[in-house]
ROLOBA-138037 format. One record per residue (C-alpha): chain; residue in three letters; x, y, z. Coordinates in nm, 3 decimals. Each point is the difference from the previous one (the first is absolute). Example, Ala and Ser with C-alpha at 12.3 -4.5 7.8 and 13.67 -1.06 7.14 Angstrom:
// ROLOBA-138037
+----+-----+---------+---------+---------+
| ch |  aa |       u |       v |       w |
+----+-----+---------+---------+---------+
|  A | ALA |   1.230 |  -0.450 |   0.780 |
|  A | SER |   0.137 |   0.344 |  -0.066 |
+----+-----+---------+---------+---------+
***
This chain:
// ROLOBA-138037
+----+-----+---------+---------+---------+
| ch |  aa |       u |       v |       w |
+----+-----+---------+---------+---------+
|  A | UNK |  -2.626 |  -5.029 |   3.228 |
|  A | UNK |   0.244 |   0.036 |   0.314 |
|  A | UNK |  -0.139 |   0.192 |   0.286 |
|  A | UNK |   0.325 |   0.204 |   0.001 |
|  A | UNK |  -0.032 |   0.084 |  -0.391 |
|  A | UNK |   0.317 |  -0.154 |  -0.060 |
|  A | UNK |  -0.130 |  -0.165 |  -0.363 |
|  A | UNK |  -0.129 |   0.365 |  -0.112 |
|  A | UNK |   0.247 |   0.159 |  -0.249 |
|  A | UNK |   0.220 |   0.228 |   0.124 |
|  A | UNK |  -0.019 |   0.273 |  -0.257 |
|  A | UNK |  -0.369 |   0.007 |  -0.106 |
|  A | UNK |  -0.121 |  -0.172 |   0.317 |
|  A | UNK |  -0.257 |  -0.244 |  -0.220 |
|  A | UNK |  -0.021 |  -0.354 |   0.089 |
|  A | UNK |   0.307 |  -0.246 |  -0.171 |
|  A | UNK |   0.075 |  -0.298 |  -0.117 |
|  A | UNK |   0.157 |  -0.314 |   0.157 |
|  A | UNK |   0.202 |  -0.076 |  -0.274 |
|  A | UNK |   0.242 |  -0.279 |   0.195 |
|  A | UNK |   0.275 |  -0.097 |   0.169 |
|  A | UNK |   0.396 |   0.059 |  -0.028 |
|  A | UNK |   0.272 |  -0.135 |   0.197 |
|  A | UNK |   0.309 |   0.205 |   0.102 |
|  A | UNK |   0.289 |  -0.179 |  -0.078 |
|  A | UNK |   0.219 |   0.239 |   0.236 |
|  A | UNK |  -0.274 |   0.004 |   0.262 |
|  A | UNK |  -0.150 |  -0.338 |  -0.002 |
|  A | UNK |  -0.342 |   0.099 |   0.068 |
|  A | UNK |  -0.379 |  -0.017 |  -0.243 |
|  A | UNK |  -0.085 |   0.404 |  -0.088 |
|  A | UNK |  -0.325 |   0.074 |  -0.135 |
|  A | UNK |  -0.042 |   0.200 |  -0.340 |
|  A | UNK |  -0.336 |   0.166 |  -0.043 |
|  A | UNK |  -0.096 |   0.247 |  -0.298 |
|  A | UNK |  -0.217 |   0.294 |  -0.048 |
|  A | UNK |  -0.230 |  -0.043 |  -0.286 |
|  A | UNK |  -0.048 |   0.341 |  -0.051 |
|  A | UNK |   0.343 |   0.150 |   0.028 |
|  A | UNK |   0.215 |  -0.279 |  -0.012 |
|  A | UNK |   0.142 |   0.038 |   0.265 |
|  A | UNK |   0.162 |  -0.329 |   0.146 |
|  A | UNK |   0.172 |  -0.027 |   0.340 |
|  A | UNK |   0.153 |  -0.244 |   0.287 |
|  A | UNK |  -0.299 |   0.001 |   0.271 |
|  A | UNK |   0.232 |  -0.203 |   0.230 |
|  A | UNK |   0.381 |   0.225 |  -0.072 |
|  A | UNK |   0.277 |  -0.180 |   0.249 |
|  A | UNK |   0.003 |   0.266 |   0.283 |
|  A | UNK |   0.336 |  -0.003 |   0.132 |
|  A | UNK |   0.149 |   0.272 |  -0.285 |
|  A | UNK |   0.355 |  -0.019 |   0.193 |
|  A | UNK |   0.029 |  -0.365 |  -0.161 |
|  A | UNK |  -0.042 |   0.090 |  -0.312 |
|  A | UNK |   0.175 |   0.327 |  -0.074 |
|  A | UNK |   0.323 |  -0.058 |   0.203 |
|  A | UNK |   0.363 |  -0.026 |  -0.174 |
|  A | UNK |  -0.109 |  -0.324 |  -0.115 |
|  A | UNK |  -0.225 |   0.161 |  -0.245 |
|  A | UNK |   0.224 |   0.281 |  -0.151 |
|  A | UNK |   0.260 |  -0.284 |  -0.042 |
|  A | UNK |  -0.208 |  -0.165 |  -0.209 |
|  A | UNK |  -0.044 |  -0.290 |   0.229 |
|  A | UNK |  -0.315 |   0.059 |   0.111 |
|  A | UNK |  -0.365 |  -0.037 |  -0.134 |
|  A | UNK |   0.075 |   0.146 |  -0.364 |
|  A | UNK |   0.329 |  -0.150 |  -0.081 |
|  A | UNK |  -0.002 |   0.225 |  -0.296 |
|  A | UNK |   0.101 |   0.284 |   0.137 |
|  A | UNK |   0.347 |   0.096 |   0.159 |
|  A | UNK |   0.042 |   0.350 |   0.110 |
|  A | UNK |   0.304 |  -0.042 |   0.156 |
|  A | UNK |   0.160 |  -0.101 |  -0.308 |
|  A | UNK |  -0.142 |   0.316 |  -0.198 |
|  A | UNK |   0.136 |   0.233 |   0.323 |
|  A | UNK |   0.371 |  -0.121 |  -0.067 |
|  A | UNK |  -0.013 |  -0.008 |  -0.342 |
|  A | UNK |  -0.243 |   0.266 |  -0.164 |
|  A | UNK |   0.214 |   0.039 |  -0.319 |
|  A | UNK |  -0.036 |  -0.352 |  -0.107 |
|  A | UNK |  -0.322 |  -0.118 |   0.142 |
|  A | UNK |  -0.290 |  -0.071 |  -0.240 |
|  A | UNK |  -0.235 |   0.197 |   0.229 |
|  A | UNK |   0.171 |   0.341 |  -0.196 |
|  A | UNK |  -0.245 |  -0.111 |  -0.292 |
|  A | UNK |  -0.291 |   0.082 |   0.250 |
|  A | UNK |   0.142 |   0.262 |   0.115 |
|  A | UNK |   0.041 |   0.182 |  -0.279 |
|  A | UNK |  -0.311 |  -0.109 |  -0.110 |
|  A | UNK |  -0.182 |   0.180 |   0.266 |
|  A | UNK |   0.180 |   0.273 |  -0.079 |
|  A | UNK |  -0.093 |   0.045 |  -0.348 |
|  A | UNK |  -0.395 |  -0.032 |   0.122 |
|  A | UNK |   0.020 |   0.252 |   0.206 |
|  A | UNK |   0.212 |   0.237 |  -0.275 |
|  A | UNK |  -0.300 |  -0.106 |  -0.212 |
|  A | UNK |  -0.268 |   0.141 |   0.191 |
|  A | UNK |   0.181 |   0.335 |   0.135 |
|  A | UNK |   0.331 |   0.204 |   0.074 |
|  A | UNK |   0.213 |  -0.092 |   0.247 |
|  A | UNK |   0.274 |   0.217 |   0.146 |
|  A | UNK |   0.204 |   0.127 |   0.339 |
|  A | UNK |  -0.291 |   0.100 |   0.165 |
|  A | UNK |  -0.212 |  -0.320 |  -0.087 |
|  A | UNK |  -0.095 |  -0.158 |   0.281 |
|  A | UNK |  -0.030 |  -0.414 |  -0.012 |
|  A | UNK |  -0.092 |  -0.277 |   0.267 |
|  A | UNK |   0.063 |  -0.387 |  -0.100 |
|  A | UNK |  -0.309 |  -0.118 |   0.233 |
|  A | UNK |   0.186 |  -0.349 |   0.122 |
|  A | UNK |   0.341 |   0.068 |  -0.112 |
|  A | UNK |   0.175 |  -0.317 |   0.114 |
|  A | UNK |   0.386 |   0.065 |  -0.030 |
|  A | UNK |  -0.070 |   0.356 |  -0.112 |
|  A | UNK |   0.175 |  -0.088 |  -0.369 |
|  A | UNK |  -0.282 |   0.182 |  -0.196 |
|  A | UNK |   0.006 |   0.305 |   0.230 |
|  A | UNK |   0.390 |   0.029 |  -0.054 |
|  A | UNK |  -0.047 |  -0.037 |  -0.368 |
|  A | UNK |  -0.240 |   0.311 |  -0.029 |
|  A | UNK |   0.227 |   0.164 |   0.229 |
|  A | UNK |   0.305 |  -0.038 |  -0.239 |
|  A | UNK |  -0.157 |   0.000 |  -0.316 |
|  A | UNK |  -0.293 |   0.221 |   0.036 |
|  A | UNK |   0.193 |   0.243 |   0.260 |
|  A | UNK |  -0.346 |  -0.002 |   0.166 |
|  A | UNK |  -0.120 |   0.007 |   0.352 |
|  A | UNK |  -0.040 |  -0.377 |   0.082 |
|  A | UNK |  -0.127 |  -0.111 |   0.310 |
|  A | UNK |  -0.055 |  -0.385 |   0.101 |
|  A | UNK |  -0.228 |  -0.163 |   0.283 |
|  A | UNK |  -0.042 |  -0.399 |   0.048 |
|  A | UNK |  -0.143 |  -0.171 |   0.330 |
|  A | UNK |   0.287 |  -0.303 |  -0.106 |
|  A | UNK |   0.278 |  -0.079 |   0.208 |
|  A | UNK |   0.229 |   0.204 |  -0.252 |
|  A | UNK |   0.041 |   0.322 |   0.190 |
|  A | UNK |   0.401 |  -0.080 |   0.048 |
|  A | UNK |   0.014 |  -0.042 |  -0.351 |
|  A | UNK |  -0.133 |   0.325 |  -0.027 |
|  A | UNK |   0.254 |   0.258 |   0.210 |
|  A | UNK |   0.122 |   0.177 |  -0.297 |
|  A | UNK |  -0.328 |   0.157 |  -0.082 |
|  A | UNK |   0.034 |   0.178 |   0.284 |
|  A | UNK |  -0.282 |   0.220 |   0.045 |
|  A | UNK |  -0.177 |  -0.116 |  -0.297 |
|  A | UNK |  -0.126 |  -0.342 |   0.170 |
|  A | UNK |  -0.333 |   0.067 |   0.151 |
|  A | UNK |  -0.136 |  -0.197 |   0.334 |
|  A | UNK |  -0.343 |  -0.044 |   0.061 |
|  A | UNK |   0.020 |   0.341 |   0.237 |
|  A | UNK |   0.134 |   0.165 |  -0.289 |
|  A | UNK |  -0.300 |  -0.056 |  -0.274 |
|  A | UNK |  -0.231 |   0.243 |   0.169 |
|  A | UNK |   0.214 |   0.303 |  -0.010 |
|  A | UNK |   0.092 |  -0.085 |  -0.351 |
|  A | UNK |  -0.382 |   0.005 |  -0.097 |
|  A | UNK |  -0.078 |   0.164 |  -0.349 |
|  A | UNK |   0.339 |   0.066 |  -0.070 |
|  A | UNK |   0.097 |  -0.224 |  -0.269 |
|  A | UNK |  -0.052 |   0.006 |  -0.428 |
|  A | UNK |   0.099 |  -0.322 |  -0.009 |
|  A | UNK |  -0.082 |  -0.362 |   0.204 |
|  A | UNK |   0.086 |  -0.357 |  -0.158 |
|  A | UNK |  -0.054 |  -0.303 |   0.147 |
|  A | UNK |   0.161 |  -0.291 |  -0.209 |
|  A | UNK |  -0.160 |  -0.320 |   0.149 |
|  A | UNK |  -0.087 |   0.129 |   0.292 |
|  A | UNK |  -0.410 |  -0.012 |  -0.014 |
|  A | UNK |   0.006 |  -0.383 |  -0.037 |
|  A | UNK |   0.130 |  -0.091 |   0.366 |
|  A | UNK |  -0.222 |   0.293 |   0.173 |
|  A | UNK |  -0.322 |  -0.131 |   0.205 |
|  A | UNK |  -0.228 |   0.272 |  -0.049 |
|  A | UNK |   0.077 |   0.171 |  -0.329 |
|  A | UNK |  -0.251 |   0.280 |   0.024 |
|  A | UNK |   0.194 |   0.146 |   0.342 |
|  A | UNK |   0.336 |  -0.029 |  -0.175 |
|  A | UNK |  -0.132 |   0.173 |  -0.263 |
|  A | UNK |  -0.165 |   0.294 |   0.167 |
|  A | UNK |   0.322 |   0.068 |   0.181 |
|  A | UNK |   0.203 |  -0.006 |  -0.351 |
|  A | UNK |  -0.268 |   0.262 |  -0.075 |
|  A | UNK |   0.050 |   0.204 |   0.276 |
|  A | UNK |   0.386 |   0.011 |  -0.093 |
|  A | UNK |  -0.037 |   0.132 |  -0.333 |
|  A | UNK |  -0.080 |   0.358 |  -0.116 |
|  A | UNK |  -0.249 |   0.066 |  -0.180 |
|  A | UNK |   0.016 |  -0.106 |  -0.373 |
|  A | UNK |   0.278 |  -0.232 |   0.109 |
|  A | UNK |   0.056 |  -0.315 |  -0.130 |
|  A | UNK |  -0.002 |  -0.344 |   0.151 |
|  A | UNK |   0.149 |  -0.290 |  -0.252 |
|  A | UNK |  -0.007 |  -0.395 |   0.179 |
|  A | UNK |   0.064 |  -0.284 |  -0.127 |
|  A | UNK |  -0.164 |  -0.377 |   0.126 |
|  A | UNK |  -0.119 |  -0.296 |  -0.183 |
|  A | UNK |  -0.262 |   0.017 |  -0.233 |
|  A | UNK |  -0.241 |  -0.277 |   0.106 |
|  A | UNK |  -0.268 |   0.025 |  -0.270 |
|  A | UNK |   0.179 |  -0.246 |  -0.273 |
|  A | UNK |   0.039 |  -0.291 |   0.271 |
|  A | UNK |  -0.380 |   0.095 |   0.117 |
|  A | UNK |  -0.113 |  -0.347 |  -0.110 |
|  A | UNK |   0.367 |  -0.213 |   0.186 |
|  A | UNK |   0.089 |   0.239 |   0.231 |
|  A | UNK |   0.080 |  -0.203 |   0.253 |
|  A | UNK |   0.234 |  -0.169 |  -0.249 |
|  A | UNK |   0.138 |   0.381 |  -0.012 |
|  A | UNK |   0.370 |   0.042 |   0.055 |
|  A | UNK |  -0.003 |   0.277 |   0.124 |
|  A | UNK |  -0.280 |  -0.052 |   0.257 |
|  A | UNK |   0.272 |  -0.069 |   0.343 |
|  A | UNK |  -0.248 |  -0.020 |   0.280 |
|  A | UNK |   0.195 |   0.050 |   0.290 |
|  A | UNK |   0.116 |   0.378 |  -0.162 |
|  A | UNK |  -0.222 |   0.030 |  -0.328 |
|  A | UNK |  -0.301 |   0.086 |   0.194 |
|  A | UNK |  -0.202 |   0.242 |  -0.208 |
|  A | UNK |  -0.060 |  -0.090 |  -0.378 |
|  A | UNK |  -0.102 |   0.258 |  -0.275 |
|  A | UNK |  -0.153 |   0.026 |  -0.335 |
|  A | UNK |  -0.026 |   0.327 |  -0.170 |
|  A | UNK |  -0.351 |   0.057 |   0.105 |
|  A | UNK |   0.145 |  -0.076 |   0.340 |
|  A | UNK |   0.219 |   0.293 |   0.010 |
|  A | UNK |  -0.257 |   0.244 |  -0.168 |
|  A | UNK |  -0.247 |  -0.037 |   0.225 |
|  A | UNK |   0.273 |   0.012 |   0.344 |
|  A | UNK |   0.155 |   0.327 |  -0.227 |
|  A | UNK |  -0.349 |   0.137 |   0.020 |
|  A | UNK |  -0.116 |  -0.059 |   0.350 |
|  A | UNK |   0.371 |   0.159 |   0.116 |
|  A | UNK |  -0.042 |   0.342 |  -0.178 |
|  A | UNK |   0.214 |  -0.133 |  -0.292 |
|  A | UNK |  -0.111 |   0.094 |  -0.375 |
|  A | UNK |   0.103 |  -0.367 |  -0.200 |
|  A | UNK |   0.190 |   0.035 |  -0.320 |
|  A | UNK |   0.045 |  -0.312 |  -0.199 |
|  A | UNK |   0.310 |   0.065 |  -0.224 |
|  A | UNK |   0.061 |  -0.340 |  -0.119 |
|  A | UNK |   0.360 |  -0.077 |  -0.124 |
|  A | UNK |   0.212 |   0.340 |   0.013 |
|  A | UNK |   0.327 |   0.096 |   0.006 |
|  A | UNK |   0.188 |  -0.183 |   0.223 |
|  A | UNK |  -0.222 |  -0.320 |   0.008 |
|  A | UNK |   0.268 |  -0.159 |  -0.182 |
|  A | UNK |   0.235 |   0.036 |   0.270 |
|  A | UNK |  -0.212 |  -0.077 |   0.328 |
|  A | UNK |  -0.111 |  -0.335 |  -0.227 |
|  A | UNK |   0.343 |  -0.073 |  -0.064 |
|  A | UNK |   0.103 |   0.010 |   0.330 |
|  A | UNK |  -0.270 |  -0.245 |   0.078 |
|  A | UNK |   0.068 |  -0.229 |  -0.262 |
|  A | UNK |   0.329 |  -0.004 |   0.148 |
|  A | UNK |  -0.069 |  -0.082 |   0.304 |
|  A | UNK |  -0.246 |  -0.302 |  -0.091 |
|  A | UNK |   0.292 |  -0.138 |  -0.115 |
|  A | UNK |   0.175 |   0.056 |   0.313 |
|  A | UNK |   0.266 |   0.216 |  -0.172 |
|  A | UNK |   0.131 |   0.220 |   0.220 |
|  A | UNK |   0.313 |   0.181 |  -0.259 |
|  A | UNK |  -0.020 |   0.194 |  -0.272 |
|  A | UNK |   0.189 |  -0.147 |  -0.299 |
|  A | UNK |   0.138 |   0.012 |  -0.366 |
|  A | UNK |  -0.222 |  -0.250 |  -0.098 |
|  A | UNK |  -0.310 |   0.116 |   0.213 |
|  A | UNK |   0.027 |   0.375 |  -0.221 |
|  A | UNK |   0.031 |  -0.199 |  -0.295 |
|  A | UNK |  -0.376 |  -0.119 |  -0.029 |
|  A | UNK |  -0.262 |   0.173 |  -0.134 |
|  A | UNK |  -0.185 |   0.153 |   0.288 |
|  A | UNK |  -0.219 |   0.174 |  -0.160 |
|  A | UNK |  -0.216 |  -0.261 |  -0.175 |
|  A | UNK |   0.109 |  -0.219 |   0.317 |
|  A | UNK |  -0.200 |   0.206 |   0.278 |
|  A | UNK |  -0.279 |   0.152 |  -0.203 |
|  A | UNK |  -0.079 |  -0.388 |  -0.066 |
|  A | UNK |   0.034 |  -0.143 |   0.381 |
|  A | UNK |  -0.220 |   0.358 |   0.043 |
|  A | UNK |  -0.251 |  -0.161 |  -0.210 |
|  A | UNK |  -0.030 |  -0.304 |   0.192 |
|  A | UNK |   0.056 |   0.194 |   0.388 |
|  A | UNK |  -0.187 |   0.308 |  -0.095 |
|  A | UNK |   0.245 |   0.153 |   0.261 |
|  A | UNK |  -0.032 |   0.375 |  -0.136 |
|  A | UNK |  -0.404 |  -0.053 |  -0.058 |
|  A | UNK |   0.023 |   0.131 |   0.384 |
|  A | UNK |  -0.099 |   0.394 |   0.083 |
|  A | UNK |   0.220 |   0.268 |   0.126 |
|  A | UNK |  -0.175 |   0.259 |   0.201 |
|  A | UNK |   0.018 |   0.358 |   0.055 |
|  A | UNK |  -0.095 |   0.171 |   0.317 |
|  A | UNK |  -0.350 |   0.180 |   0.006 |
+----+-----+---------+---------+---------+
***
């Protein structure tokens, strides 16, 4: 063990796991992967420090460490972009578990370009707010008001029904903290809904994992992962499985995979429905919790 407790999981704080080695291919350095064997829980102990590298305009350009994703892109053209699936996907999950109206109160946790907040805002009428620590803030000016700074949060403690945070928990170093402050946002009863990589069917390869980017990908979850961080941050875990509007957010990822960034004739013509409940199978993407606020 490391005299600074640096190999002791950072959710359950038992002993972990070396489980190897992976090389960045956009930072060309060796990270270390270890793994809680009683939560989970698996993590970067070595994360590349120097944040402003990684999460510049580079990185919403999609020319960055996750070439998959291009925010700018989905900012200039919301009405055709694929990431409407998701979306509306969220959307229906959070229909699904209670009412939203004008006086509903929402925070996207890590809102990027801010193109889920101004989709609840038009198609919910609801109160959406947005807050990321990216270098996106100029891309955010027209929510006005509604885009929260770090000095903001406090003020806006216990104030909202609603947080999401749609891959947001997989690049954060110390998941518990991030957690306890989403807490602190929400009222009472409120719900939080995230969603990150399910690492528990790549348990045995996961360094072989896709979706394991070590320069940004820092913080790995299985379901048990997420119950017991729920837990320990004053969240009650609900696992719902594949609900309405799975479809949608497993669409968009499908999508995306494919590095498809348009919606298309051809695109609504396949049978989604069969499509994502069967990449579901093999992802387990919705076998994560949502949590409500205790």
């Amino acid at each position: 063990m490391t005299r600074d407790g640096s190999d002791l999981c950072k959710i359950c704080q038992s002993p972990t796991e070396f489980v190897g080695i992976r090389k960045g291919k956009y930072i060309r350095e060796d990270f270390e992967l270890r793994r809680c064997p009683s939560c989970r829980f698996a993590f970067i102990t070595n994360p590349y420090q120097k944040v402003e590298d990684l999460y510049g305009s580079d990185y919403y350009a999609g020319k960055g460490a996750d070439p998959l994703v291009d925010y700018e892109f989905e900012l200039r053209c919301p009405n055709i972009t694929v990431r409407q699936y998701e979306w509306r996907g969220i959307k229906r999950v959070v229909l699904d578990c209670m009412p939203v109206n004008e006086s509903t109160r929402w925070l996207d946790f890590g809102c990027g370009t801010g193109g889920l907040v101004r989709y609840c805002r038009d198609q919910l009428k609801c109160q959406a707010f947005g807050y990321d620590m990216g270098d996106v803030h100029g891309h955010l000016q027209d929510l006005g008001e509604n885009l929260l700074t770090d000095k903001d949060l406090e003020r806006y403690e216990g104030t909202f029904d609603v947080v999401t945070a749609i891959e947001v928990l997989e690049h954060v170093l110390d998941p518990v903290s991030d957690l306890r402050l989403i807490r602190s946002l929400l009222k009472p009863g409120g719900l939080f809904f995230c969603t990150t990589g399910n690492a528990q069917p790549f348990a045995k390869n996961i360094l072989d994992w896709p979706y394991l980017i070590p320069e940004i990908h820092i913080s790995l979850f299985e379901p048990s992962s997420l119950d017991a961080a729920f837990r320990k941050t004053a969240f009650r875990p609900e696992f719902a499985g594949f609900r309405p509007g799975f479809e949608d957010i497993m669409r968009f990822k499908i999508l995306k995979n494919l590095h498809i960034r348009r919606t298309g004739w051809w695109e609504r013509m396949l049978p989604w429905g069969v499509l994502t409940r069967t990449v579901d199978r093999i992802y387990r993407v919705s076998a994560h919790p949502r949590g409500w606020a205790i």
